[in-house]
N, C-alpha and C positions, 0 to 999 in steps of 0.2 A: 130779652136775650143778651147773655155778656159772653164775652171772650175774653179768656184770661189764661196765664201761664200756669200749665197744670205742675200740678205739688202732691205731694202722699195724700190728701184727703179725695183727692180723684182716682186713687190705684182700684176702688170699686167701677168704675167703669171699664176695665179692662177690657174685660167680657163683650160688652155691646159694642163697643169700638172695633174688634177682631170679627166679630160676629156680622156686623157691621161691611166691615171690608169682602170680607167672604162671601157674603149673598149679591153685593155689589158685584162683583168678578163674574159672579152667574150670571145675576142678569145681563151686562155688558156683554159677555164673550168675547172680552178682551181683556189683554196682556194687564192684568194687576196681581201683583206679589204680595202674597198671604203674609198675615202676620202675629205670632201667636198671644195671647194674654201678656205672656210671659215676657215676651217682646218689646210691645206696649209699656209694661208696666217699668222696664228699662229707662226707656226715655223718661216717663213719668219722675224717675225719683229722681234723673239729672238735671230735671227741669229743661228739657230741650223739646217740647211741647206745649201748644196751645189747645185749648177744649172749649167748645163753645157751650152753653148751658144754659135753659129755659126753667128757672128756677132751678128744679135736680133733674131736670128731663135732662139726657143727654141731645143734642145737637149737631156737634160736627167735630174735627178732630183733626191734627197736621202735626207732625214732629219732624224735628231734626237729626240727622244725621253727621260724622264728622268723618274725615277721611284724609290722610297723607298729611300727619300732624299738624293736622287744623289749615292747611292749605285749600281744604275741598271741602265744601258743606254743601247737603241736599236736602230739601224740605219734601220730604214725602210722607205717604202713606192719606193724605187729605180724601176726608169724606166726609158725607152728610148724610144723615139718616132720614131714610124714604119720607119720613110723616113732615121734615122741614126743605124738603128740595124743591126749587125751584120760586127761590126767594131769598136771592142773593148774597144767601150766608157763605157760601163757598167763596166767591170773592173776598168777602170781608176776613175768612180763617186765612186765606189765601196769603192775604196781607199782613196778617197780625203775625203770622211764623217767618216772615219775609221780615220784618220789622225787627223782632226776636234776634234771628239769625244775623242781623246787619250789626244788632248791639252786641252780641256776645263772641262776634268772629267777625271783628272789623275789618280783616285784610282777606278774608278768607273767601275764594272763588264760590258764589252761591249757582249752583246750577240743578238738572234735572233732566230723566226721560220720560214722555210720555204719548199713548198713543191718541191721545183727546183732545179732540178742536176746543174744548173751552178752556183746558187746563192753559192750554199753548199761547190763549187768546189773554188771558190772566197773568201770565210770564209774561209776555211781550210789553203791555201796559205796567209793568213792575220794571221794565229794562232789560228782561232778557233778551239774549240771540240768540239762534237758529247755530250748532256748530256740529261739528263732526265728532265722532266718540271720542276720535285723538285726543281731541281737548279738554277730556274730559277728566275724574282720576282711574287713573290703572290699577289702584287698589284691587284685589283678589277679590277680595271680601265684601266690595262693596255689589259686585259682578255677583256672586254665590247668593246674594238678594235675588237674582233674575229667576233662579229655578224654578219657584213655585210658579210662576211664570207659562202659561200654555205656549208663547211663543220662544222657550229657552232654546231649542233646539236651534232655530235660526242665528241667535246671537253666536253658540258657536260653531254651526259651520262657517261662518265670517269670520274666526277668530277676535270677535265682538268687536270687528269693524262695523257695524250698522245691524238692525233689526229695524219689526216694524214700528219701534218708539221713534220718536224725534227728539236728539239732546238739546238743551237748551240752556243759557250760561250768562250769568252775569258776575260781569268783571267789575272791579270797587276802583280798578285801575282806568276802565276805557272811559274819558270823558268824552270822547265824540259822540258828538247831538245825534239822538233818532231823525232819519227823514220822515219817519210815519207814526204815528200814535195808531194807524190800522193796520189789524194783520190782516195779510193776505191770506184770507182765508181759501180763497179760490186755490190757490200756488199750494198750501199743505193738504187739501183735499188730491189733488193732482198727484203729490208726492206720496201720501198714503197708498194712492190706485196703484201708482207705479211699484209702490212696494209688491202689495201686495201679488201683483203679477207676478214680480221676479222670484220669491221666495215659496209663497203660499200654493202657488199655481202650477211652477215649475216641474212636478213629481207628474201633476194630470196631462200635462200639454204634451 
């Protein structure tokens, strides 16, 4: 298996990558934002994607995003496909778009939302924090990603102060030492519940 910075001769995977994201969302039943071939294939020709690949089997998949004239960059859309999960390649794409994104947007805030104890667990060990949406960019546009989203209604009745994601942010600026190489995994299990009561529950209570 290699991971490498996809180019035009990967714009054939389009399909399985979107196709890919899409049945993942079903299975989960949570907040993952659809994304069409077409989308995909975007990234692809900017080069602001990594593809992992088992020979020509497709693998796994992560792109970048840019926001508030390169101020704000987001590594999303990261998946693996059912027949390779649970075999540590998601760490490893995890990294190589984190690596990516550090060379090509040196000063540029790399952050993220998500509703996933491992995603969250993968930022932390990469240097992210825990922040609040404020922190994050205000781009319109990056928000209009949320829709496809089963949880978009919540982000805005908060006027996209909080949903049930967790933002997460790494600053190229903050050199204060982490006190913990472990997340508390306990603390975002807790804060998930807590969401979910206030937002999800609310309409039944």
């Amino acid at each position: 298996m290699e991971i490498v910075v996809a180019n035009e001769t990967h714009l054939k995977y389009a399909s399985i990558i979107s196709e890919t994201i899409t049945e993942s969302a079903k299975v989960r039943g949570t907040g993952i934002a659809l994304r069409t071939p077409e989308y995909i294939m975007k990234r692809i020709r900017n080069h602001n994607a990594v593809i992992a690949l088992d020979e020509d089997k497709f693998v796994g998949f992560c792109y970048i995003e840019v926001w508030d004239h390169d101020r704000f960059v987001v590594n999303s859309g990261l998946i693996v496909h059912p027949d390779y999960r649970k075999l540590g390649y998601a760490r490893k794409i995890k990294k190589a778009i984190f690596e990516l994104s550090k060379k090509k947007y040196p000063k540029a805030k790399i952050f993220g939302i998500t509703t996933g104890l491992a995603v969250m667990k993968m930022n932390y060990e990469l240097g992210y924090k825990p922040v609040t949406f404020s922190e994050l960019t205000d781009d319109p546009d990056f928000w209009k990603g949320c829709q496809t989203c089963k949880n978009f209604d919540i982000l805005t009745r908060t006027q996209r102060k909080m949903c049930l994601c967790t933002g997460m942010l790494h600053d190229p600026t903050d050199t204060a030492p982490k006190k913990s190489k472990t997340l508390n995994s306990k603390a975002f299990r807790r804060l998930k519940k807590i969401k979910e009561k206030l937002f999800l529950k609310k309409n039944g209570s």
